[in-house]
N, C-alpha and C positions, 0 to 999 in steps of 0.2 A: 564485392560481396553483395551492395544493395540491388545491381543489377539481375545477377543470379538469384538470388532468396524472391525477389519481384516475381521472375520469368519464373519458377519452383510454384508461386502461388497460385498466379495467374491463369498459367497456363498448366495442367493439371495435365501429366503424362499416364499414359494408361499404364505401364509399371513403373516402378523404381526401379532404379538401377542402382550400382555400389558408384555410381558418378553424383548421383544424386545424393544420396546418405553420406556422402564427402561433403558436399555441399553444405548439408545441416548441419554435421558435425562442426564443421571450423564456424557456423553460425553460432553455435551453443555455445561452444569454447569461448570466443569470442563476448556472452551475455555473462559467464560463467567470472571472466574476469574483469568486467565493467569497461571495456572496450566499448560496446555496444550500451543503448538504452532505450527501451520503449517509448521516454520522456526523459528529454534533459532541458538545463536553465538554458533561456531566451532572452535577454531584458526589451526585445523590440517588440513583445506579443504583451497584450493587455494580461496576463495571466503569470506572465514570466516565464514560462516555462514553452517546449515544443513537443508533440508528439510523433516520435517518429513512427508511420506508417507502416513501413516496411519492416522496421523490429516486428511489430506486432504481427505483421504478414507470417514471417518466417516462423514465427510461434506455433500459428494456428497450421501452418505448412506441415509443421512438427506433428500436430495431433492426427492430421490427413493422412502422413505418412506410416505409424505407429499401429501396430497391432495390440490388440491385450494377452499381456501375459503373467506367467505363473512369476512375483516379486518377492515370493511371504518368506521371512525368515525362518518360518516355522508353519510347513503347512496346515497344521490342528491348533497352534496357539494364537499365531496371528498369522492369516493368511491375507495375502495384498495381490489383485490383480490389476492393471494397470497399465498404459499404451506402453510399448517396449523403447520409445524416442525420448520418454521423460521419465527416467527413475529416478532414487531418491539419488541427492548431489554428494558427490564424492569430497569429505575433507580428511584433512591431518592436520595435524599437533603442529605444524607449517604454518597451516591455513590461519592462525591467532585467534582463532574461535573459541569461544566456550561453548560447549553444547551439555548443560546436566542432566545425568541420567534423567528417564521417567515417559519416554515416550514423545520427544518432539519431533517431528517433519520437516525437513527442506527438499524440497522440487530441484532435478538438474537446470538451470539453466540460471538461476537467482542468484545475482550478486549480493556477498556479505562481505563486511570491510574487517579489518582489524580490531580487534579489540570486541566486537559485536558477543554480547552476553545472551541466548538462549533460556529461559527459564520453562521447566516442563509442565506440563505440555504443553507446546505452541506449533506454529504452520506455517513455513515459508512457502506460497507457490510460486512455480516459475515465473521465471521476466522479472520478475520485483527487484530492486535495486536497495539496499540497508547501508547504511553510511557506516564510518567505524564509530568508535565507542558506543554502538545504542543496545538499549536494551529492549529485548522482546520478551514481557512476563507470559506467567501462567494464562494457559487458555484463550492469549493473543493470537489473531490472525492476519497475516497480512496476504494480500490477496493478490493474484494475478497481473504483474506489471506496476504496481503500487510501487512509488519513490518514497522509500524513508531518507531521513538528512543524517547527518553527522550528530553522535551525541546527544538524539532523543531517547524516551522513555514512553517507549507503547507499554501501558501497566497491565494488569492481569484483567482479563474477559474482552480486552478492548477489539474491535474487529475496524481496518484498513482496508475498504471494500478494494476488489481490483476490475478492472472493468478493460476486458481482450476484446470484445467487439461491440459496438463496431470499429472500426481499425483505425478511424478519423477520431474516437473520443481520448481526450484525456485522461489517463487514472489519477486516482489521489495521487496527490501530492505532500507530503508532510516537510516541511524543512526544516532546515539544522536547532538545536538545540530548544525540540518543540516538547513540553512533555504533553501526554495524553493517557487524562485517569481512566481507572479502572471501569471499566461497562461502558467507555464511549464506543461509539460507532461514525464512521467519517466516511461517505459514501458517494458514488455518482460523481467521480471529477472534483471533488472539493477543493480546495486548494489553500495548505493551513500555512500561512507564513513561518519566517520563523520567531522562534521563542516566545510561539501561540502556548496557552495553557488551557486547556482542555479540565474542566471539572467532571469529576464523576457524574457519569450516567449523562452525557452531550451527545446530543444527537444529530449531527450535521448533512443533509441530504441539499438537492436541488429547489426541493418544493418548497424549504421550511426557511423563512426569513429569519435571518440576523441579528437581534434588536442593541445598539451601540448605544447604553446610553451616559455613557461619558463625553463621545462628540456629538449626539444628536442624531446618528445615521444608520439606515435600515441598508443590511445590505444582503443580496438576493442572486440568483442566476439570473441570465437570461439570454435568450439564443441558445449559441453556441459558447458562451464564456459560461464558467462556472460560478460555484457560491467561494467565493476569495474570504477568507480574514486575512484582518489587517496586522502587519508584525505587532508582536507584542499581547495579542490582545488575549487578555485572560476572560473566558467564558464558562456559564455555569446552564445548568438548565433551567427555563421556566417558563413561563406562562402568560397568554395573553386571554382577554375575557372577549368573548363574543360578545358584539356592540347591538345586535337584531335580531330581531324570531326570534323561534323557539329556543337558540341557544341562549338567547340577553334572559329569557325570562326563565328556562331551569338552571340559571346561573353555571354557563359551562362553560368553561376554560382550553384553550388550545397551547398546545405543547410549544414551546418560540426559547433560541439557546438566547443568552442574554452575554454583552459584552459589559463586565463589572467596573476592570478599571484596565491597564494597561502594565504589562512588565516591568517592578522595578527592584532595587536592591534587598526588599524584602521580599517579594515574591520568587527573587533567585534564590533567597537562602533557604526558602521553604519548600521547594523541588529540587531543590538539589541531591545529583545522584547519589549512591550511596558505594563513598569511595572504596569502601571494607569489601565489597562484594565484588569487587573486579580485581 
């Protein structure tokens, strides 16, 4: 399959053919049941994790190929137009899903595991991979090729950026039993250990440093490796003071998440899911 979905990307045929659209199909199917992944665990890669190129390839392969067409359930209530290669993902009562009413989205190609809880409205797009037991609240997004772990809790508003191109970059990361509060945002390749805690309103990107100061350690992107937390690490957001110029002197402050203390019997009892609702 890697060879073909490669040669599909690569090399761009002046039509499609139904050899071709074979092609994608057993690729989708394939992402659709977690066969396949855009990133899966590494432990020989400084990051842990690897990304597979070629998933990714065959994604974008997917959008090349796709025309836009008429999706809407209801042409004057909600009308949806959209590449004809990525409609919404077919489940059943099978599939161990909960999806509740109200409006949520999942993309074909997005692995969701057993037990995964939906809360409306939320957004799964394609490629993204959801472990079982997690829950996706209100107004949650998880994005394009983004690895959720087993058993976290993306909360309501939180957004999982996903990151398709370029086909070399890693997406987020979140692993197994990570919570993440309501109004975070985890973007650009981040990569959250697991049974990382996440405080409302965390804002994790490439540019914005780490501040640890329970072990003493800043920790940062750079190159090509992303911004890592450490298992365990519960962080909240805060603030670092400009030390020069003009910012030392109208006393202004810069945005920096802070690492408070580290995962323990009490901070598990205080994120803990909530058993009643599954």
């Amino acid at each position: 399959m890697r060879t073909e979905i490669e040669a599909l990307f690569d090399q761009k045929p002046a039509n499609y053919t139904d050899f071709h659209f074979t092609i994608f199909q057993r690729f989708k199917q394939a992402l659709n049941e977690g066969r396949i992944r855009a990133a899966e665990p590494d432990p020989s890669t400084p990051t842990g994790w690897r990304v597979n190129e070629w998933v990714k390839k065959g994604v974008l392969a997917g959008f090349r190929m796709g025309v836009v067409v008429d999706m809407s359930i209801d042409p004057a209530r909600q009308p949806m137009f959209d590449k004809s290669t990525w409609p919404v993902k077919h489940l059943t009562v099978e599939s161990g899903v909960r999806i509740v009413p109200g409006g949520s989205g999942i993309r074909d190609g997005a692995y969701i595991g057993k037990g995964v809880t939906c809360m409306p409205p939320m957004y799964i797009n394609t490629a993204s991979w959801v472990g079982d037991g997690t829950m996706i609240d209100s107004h949650a997004l998880v994005g394009s090729c983004a690895q959720i772990g087993r058993n976290c809790h993306i909360s309501a508003a939180a957004q999982i950026g996903g990151v398709l191109e370029p086909v070399g970059a890693l997406p987020v990361i979140i692993e197994d039993d990570v919570l993440v509060g309501g109004n975070c945002g985890v973007y650009e390749g981040a990569v959250v250990k697991r049974r990382c805690v996440l405080g409302s309103g965390t804002i994790l990107t490439r540019s914005t440093p780490v501040y640890d100061v329970v072990r003493g350690q800043v920790y940062t992107a750079s190159g090509e490796t992303p911004l890592i937390l450490p298992e365990g690490a519960v962080v909240v957001p805060g603030s670092r003071a400009i030390s020069h110029g003009h910012g030392k002197q109208w006393g202004i402050s810069l945005y920096t998440p802070v690492i408070v203390k580290y995962r323990d019997e009490k901070t598990g009892a205080r994120v803990q899911l909530e058993d009643l609702l599954r």
